[in-house]
mmCIF file of the N, C-alpha and C atoms, coordinates in Angstrom:
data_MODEL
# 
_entry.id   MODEL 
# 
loop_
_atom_site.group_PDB 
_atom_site.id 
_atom_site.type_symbol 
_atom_site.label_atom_id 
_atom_site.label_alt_id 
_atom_site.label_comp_id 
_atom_site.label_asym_id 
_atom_site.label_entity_id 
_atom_site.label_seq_id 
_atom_site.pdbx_PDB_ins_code 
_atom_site.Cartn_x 
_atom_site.Cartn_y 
_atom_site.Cartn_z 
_atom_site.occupancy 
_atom_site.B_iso_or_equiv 
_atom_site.pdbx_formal_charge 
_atom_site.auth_seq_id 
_atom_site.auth_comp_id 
_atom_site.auth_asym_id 
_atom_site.auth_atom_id 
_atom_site.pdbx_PDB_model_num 
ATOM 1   N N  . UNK A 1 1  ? 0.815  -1.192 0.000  1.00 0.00 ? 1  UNK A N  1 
ATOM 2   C CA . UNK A 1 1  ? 0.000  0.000  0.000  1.00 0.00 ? 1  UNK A CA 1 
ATOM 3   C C  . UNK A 1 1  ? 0.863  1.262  0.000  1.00 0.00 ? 1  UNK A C  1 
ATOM 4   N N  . UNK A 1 2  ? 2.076  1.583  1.221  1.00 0.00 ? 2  UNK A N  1 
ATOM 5   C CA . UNK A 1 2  ? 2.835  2.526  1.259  1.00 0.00 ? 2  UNK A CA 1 
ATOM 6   C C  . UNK A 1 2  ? 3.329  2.713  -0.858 1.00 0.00 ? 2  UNK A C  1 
ATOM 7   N N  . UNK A 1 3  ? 4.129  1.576  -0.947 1.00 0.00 ? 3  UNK A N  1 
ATOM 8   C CA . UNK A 1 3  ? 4.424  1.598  -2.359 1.00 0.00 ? 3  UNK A CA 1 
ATOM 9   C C  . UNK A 1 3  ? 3.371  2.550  -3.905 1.00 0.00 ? 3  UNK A C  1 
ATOM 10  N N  . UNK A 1 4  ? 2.266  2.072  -3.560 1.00 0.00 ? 4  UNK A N  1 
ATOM 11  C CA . UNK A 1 4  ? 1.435  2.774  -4.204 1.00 0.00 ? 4  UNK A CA 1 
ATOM 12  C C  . UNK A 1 4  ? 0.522  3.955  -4.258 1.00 0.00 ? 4  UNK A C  1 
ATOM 13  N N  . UNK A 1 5  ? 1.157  4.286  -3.348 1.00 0.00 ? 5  UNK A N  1 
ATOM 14  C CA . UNK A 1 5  ? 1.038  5.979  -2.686 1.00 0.00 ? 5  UNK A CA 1 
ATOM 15  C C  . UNK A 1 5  ? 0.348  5.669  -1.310 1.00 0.00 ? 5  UNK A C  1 
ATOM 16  N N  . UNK A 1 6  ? 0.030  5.426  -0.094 1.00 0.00 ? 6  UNK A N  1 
ATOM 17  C CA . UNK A 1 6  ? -0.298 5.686  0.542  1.00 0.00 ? 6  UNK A CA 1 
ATOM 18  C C  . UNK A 1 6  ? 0.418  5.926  1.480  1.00 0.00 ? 6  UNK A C  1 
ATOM 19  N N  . UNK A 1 7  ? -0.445 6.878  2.391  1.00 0.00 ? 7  UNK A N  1 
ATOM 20  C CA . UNK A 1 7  ? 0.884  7.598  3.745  1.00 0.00 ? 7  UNK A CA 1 
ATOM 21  C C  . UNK A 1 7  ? 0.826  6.507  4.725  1.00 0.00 ? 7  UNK A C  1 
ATOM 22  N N  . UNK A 1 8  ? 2.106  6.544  5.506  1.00 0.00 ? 8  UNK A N  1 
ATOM 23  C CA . UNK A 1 8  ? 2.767  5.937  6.584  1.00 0.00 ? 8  UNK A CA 1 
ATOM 24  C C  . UNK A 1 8  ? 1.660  5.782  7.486  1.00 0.00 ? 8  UNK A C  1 
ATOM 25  N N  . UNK A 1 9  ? 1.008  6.912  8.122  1.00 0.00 ? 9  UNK A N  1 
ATOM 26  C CA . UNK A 1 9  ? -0.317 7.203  9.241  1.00 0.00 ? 9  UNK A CA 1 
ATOM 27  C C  . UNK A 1 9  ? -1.031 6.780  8.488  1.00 0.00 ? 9  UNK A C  1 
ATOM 28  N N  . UNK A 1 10 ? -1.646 6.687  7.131  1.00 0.00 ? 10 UNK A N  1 
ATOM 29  C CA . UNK A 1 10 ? -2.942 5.657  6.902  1.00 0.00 ? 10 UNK A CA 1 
ATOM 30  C C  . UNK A 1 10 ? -2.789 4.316  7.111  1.00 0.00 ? 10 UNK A C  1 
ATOM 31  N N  . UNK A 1 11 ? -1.363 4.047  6.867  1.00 0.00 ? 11 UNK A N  1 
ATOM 32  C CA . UNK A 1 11 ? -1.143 2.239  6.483  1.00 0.00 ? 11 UNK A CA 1 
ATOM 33  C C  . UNK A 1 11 ? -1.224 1.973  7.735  1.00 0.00 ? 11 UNK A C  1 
ATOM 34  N N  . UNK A 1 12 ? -0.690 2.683  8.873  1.00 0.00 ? 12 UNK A N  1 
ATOM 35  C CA . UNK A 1 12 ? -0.613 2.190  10.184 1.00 0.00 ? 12 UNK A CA 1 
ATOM 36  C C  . UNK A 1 12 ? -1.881 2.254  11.127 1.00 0.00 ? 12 UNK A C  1 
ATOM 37  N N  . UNK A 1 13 ? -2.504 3.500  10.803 1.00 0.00 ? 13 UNK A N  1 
ATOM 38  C CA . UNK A 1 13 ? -4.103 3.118  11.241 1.00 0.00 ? 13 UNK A CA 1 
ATOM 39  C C  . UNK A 1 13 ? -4.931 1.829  10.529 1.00 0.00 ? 13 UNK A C  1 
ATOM 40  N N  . UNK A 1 14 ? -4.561 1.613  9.535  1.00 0.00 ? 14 UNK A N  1 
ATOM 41  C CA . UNK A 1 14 ? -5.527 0.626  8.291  1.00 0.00 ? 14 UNK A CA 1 
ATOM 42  C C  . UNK A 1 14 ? -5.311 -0.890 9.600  1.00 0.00 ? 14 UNK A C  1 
ATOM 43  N N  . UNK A 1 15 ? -3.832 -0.380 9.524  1.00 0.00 ? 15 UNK A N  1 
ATOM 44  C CA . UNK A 1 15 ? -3.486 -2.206 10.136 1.00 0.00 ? 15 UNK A CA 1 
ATOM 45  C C  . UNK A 1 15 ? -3.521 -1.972 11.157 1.00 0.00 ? 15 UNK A C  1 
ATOM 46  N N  . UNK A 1 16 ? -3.763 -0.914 12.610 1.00 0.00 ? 16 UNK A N  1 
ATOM 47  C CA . UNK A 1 16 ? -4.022 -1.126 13.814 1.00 0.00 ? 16 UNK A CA 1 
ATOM 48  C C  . UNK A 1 16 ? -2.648 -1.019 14.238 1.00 0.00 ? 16 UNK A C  1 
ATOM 49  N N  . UNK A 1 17 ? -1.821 -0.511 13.583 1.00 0.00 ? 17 UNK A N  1 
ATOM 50  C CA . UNK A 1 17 ? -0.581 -0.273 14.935 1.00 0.00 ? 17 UNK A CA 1 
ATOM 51  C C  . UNK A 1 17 ? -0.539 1.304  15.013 1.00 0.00 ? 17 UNK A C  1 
ATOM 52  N N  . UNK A 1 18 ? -0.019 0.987  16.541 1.00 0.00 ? 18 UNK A N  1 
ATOM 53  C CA . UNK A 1 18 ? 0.396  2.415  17.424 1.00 0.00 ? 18 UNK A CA 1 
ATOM 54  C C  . UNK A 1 18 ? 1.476  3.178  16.479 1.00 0.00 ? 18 UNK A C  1 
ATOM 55  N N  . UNK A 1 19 ? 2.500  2.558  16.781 1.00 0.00 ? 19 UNK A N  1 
ATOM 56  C CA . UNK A 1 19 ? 3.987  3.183  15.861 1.00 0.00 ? 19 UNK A CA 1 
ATOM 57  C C  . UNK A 1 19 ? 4.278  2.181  14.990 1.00 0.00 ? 19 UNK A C  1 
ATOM 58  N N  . UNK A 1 20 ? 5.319  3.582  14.393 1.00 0.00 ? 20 UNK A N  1 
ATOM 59  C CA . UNK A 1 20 ? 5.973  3.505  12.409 1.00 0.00 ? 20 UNK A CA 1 
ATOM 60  C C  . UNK A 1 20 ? 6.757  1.974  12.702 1.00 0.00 ? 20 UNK A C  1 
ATOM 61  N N  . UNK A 1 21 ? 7.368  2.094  14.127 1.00 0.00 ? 21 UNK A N  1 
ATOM 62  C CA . UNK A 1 21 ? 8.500  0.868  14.255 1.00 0.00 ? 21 UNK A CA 1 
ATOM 63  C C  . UNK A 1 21 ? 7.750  -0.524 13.742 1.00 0.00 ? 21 UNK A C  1 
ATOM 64  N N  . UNK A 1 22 ? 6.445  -0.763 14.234 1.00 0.00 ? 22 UNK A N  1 
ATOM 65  C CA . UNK A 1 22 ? 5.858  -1.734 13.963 1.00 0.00 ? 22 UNK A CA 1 
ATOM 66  C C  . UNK A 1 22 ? 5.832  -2.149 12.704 1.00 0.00 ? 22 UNK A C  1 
ATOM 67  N N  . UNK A 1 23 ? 4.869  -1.130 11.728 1.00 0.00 ? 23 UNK A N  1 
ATOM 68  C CA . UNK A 1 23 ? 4.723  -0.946 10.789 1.00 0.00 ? 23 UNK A CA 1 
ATOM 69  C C  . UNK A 1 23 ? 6.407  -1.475 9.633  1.00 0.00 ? 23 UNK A C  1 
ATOM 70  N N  . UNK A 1 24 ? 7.163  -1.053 9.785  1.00 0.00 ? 24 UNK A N  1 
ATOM 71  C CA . UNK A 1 24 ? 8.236  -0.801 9.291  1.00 0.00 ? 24 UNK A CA 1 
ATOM 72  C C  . UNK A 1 24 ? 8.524  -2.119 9.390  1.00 0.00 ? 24 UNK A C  1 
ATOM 73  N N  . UNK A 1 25 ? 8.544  -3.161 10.206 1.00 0.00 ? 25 UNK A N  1 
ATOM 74  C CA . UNK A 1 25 ? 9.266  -4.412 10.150 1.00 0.00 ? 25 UNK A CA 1 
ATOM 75  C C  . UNK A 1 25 ? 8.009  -5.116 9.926  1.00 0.00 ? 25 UNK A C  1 
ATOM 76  N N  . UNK A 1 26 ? 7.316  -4.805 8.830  1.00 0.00 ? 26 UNK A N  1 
ATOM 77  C CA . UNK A 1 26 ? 7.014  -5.659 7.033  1.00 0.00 ? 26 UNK A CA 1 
ATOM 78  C C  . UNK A 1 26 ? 7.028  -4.878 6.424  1.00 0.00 ? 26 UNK A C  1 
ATOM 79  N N  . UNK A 1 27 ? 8.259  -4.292 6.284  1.00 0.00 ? 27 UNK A N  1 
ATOM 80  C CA . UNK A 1 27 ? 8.346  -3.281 4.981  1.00 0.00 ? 27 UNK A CA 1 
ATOM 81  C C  . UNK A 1 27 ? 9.259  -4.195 4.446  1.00 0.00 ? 27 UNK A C  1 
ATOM 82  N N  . UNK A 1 28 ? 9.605  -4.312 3.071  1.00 0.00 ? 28 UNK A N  1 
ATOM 83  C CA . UNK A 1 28 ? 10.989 -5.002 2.735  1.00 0.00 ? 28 UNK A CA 1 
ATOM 84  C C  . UNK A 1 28 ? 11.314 -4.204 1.767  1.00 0.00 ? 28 UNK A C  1 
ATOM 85  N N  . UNK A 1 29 ? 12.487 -2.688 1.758  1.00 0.00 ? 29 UNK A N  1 
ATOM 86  C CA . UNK A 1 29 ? 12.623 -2.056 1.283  1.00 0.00 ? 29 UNK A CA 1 
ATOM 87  C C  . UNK A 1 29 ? 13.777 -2.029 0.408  1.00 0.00 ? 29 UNK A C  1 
ATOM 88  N N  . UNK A 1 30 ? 13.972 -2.432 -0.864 1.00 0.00 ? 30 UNK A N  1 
ATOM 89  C CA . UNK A 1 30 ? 15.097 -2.967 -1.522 1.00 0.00 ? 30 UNK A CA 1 
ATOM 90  C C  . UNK A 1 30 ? 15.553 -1.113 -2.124 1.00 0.00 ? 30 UNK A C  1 
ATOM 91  N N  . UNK A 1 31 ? 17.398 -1.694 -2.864 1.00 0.00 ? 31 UNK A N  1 
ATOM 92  C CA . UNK A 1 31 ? 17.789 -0.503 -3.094 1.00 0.00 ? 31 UNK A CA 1 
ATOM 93  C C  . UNK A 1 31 ? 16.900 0.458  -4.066 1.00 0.00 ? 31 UNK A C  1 
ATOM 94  N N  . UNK A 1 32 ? 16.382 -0.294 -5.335 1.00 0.00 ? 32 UNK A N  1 
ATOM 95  C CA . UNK A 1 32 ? 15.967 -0.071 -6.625 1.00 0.00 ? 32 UNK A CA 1 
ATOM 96  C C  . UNK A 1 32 ? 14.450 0.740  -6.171 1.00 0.00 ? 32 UNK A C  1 
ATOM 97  N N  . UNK A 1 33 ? 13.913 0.580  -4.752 1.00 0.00 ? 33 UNK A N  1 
ATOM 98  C CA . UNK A 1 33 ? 12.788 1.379  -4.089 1.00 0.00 ? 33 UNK A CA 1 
ATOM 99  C C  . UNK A 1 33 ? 13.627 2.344  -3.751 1.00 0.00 ? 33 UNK A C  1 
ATOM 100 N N  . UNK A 1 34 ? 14.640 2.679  -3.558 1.00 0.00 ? 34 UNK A N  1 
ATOM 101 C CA . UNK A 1 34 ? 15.251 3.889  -2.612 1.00 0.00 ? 34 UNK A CA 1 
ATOM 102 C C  . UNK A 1 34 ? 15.631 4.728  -3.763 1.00 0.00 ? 34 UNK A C  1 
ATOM 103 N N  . UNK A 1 35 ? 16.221 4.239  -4.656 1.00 0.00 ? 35 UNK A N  1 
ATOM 104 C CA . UNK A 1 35 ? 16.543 4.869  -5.942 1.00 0.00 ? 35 UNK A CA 1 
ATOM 105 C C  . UNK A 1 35 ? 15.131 5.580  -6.660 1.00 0.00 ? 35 UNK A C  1 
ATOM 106 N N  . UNK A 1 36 ? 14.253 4.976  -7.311 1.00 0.00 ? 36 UNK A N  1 
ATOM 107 C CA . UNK A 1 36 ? 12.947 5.253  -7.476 1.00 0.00 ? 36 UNK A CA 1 
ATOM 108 C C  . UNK A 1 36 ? 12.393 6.772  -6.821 1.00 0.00 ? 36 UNK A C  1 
ATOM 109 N N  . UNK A 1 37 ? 12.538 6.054  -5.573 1.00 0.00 ? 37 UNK A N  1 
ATOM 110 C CA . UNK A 1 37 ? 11.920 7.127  -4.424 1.00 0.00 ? 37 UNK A CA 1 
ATOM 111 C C  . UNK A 1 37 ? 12.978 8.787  -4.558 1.00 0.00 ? 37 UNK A C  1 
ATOM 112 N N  . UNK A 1 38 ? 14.235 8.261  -4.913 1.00 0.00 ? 38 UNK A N  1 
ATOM 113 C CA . UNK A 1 38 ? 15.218 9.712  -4.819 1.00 0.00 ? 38 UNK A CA 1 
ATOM 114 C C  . UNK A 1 38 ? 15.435 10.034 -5.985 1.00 0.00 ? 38 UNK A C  1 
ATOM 115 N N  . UNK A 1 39 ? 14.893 9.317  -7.390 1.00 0.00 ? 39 UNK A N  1 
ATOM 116 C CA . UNK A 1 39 ? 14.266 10.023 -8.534 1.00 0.00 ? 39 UNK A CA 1 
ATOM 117 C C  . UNK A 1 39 ? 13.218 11.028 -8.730 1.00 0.00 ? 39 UNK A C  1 
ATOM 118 N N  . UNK A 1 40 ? 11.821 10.759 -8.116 1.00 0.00 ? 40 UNK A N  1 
ATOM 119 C CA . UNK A 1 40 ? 10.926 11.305 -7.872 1.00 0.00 ? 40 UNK A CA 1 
ATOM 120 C C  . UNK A 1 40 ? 10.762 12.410 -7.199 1.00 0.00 ? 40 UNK A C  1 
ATOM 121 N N  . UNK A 1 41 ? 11.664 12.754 -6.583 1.00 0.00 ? 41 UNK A N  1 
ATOM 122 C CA . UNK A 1 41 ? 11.436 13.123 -5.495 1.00 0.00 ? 41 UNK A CA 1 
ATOM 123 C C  . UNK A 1 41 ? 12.390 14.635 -6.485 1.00 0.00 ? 41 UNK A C  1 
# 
């Protein structure tokens, strides 16, 4: 979901966690996403 535009605070309300930390460990964020992301940007 994050991937396809959605914000950090929606994905984490959607799925019921408190904090990003949670959230974040099922992220699996490879380089070719980081690159992408600092294209766009």
């Amino acid at each position: 979901m994050l991937f396809a535009g959605m914000t950090l605070p929606n994905v984490m309300k959607l799925l019921g966690h408190s904090s990003a930390d949670m959230t974040m460990r099922y992220l699996k964020i490879t380089l070719p996403d980081v690159q992408r992301e600092f294209h766009l940007a």
